[in-house]
C-alpha positions in Angstrom: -18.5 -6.9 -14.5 -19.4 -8.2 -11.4 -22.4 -6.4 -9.1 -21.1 -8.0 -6.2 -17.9 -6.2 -5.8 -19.5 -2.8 -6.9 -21.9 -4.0 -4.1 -19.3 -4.2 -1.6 -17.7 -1.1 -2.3 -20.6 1.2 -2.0 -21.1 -0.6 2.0 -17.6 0.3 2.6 -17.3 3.8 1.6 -18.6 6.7 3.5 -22.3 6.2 3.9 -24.3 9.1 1.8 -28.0 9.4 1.0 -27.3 7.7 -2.4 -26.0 4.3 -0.8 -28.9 4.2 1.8 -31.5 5.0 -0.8 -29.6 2.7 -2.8 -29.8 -0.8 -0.4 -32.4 -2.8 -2.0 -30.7 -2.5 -4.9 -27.3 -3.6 -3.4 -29.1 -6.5 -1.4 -30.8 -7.7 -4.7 -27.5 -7.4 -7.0 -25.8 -9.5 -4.7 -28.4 -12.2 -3.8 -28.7 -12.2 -7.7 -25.4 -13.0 -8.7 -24.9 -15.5 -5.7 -21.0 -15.0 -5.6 -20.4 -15.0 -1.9 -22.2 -18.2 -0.2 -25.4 -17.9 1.2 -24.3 -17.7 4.7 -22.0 -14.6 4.1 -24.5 -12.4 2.4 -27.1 -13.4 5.1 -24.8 -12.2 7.2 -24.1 -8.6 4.9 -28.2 -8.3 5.2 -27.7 -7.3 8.4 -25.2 -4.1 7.1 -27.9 -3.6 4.6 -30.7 -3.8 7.4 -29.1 -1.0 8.7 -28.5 1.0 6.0 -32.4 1.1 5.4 -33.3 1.1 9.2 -30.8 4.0 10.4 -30.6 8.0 10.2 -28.2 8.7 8.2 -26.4 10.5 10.6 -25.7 7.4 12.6 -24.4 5.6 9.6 -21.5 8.3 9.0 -21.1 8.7 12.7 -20.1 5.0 13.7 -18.5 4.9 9.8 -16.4 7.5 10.8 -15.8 6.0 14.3 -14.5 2.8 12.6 -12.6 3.3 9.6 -11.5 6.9 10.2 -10.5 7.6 13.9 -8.7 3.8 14.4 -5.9 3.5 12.4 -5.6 -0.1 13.1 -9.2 -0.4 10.8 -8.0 2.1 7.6 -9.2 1.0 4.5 -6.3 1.7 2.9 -4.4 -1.5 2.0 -0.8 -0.3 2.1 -1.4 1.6 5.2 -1.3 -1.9 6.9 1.9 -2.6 5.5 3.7 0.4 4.8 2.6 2.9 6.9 3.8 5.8 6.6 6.9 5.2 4.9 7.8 6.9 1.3 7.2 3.4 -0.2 4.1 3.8 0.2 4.1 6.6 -2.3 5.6 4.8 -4.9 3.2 1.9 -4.5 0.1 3.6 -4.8 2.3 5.1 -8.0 1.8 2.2 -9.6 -1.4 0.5 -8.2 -2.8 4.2 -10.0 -0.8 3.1 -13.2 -2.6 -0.8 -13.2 -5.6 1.0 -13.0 -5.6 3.3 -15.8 -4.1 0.3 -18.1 -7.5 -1.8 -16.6 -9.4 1.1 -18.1 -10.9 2.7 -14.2 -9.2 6.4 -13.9 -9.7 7.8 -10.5 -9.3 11.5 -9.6 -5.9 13.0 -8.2 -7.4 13.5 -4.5 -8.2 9.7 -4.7 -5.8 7.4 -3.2 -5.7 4.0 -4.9 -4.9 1.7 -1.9 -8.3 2.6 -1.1 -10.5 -0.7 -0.3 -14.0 0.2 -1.7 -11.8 1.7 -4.4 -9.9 -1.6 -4.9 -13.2 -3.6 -5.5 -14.7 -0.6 -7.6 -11.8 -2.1 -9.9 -12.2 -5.9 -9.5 -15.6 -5.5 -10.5 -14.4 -4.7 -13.7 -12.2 -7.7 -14.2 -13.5 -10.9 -15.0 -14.3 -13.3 -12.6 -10.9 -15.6 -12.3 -9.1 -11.8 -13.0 -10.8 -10.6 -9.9 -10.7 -13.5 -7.8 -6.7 -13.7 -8.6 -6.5 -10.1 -7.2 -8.4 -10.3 -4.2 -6.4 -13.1 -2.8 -3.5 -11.3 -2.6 -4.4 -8.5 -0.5 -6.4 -11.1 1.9 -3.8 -11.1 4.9 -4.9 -7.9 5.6 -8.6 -7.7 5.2 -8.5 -11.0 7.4 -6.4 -8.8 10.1 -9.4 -6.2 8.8 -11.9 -8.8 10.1 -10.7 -10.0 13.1 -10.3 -6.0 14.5 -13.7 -5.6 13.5 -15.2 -8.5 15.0 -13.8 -7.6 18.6 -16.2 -4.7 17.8 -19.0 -6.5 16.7 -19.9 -4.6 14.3 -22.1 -5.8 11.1 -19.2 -4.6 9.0 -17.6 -7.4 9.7 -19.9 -9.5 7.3 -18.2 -7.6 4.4 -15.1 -9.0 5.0 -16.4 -12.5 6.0 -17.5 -12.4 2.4 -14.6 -11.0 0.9 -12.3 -14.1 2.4 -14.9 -16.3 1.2 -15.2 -15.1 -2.4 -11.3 -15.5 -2.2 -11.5 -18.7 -1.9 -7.5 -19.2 0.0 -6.3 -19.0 3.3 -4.3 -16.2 3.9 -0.4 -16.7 5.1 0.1 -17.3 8.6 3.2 -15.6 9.2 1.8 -12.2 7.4 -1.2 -12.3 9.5 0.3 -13.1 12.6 3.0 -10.2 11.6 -0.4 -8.2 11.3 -1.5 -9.2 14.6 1.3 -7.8 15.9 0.4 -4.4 15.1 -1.5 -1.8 17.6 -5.4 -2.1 17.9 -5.7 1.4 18.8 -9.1 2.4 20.6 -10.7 5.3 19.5 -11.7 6.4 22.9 -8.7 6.2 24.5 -6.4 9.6 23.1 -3.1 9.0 23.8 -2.8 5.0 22.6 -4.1 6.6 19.4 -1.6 9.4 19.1 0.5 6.4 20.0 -0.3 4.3 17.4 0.0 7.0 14.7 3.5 7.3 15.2 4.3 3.6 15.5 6.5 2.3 12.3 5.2 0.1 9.9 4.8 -3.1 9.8 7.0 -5.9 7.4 6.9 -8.7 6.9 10.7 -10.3 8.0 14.1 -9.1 9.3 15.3 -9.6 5.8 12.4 -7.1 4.2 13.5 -3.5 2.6 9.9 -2.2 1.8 7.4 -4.7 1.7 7.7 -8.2 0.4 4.1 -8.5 0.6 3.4 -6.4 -2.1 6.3 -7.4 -4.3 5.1 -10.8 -4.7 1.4 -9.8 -5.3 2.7 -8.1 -8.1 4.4 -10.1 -9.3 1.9 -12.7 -9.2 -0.4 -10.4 -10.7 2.2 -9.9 -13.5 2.5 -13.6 -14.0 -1.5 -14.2 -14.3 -3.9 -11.9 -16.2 -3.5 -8.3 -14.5 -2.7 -6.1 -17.7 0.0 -4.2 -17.8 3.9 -4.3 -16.6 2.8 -3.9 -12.6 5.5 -6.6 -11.0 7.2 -3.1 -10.0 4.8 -1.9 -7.3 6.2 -1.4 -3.8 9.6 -2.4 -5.1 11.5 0.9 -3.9 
């Protein structure tokens, strides 16, 4: 089991009284276990800093700000590349199904494309397992990174580490493809009305669904991820 990830998903859920009382615990687990370089968790000290510096109320209020009001920064995975299309549904079928054969059963309110939810999982893999895994979602939580540092916000740090843990460099053309995608501001009303009925993004003229997913499954099938999952986001 790996602290690290655990770590990562308690900064990147909704910030309670439990994680804030909780952040020495979270700095020391991951300083411990040194997985992410030295630079990239001096850099998520800074998320931590604030998490024992800062009300509480100003943790869920920029949270919320971020990851809930701009579309363009959900935490959920497939929202990046389905949207809201009905494969989507059938994805996150499935992505439930891998994590029940891996042993982690989540609630039915719980949607499993759900980032801090993802690494809740991979910390329960082993460490070439988890590492495997996290590369294949890592267009997006580089597309993740790059929104968030036009905001300059210490959350960014989280997802600076998560590409370095990775390891890879994420594909060009599904980040650029990313790119392309509205980076709605939260202030401005109408662009994010806007941007909540924009269609989803894919990955090539030639895609029905999402490619993207298909072959992260199907990787994952190949390697060490339990379970018949090469399905997922195949409509």
């Amino acid at each position: 089991m790996s602290n690290t990830y655990k770590a990562m998903s308690a900064l990147l859920s909704y910030p309670t009284q439990e994680i804030k009382d909780a952040a020495v615990d979270i700095r020391k687990a991951m300083h411990d276990e040194n997985l992410a370089p030295g630079w990239a968790l001096r850099q998520v000290d800074r998320l931590i800093d604030d998490y024992e510096a800062l009300d509480l109320y100003e943790l869920q209020e920029r949270y919320v700000f971020l990851f809930d009001r701009t579309r363009s920064l959900s935490l959920h995975l497939f929202e990046h590349v389905h949207g809201e299309s009905r494969d989507r549904g059938q994805a996150m079928v499935d992505l439930k199904t891998l994590y029940a054969q891996g042993g982690l059963e989540i609630g039915s309110n719980e949607l499993p494309d759900f980032l801090p939810l993802f690494l809740e999982y991979l910390s329960t893999r082993s460490a070439e397992e988890a590492k495997t895994l996290l590369n294949e979602p890592l267009s997006v939580i580089a597309a993740l990174k790059e929104r968030l540092e036009k905001r300059n916000t210490p959350y960014t740090a989280v997802f600076r580490a998560l590409e370095a843990i990775a390891g890879e460099t994420p594909s060009v053309r599904e980040l650029n493809d990313l790119r392309k995608a509205p980076d709605d501001d939260p202030h401005d009303l109408e662009a994010l009305d806007a941007a909540w009925e924009d269609q989803p993004v894919t990955f090539g003229p030639e895609d029905a669904g999402c490619p993207k997913v298909t072959q992260m499954l199907d990787r994952m099938n190949a390697g060490e991820a339990p379970g018949d999952i090469a399905r997922i986001a195949r409509s």
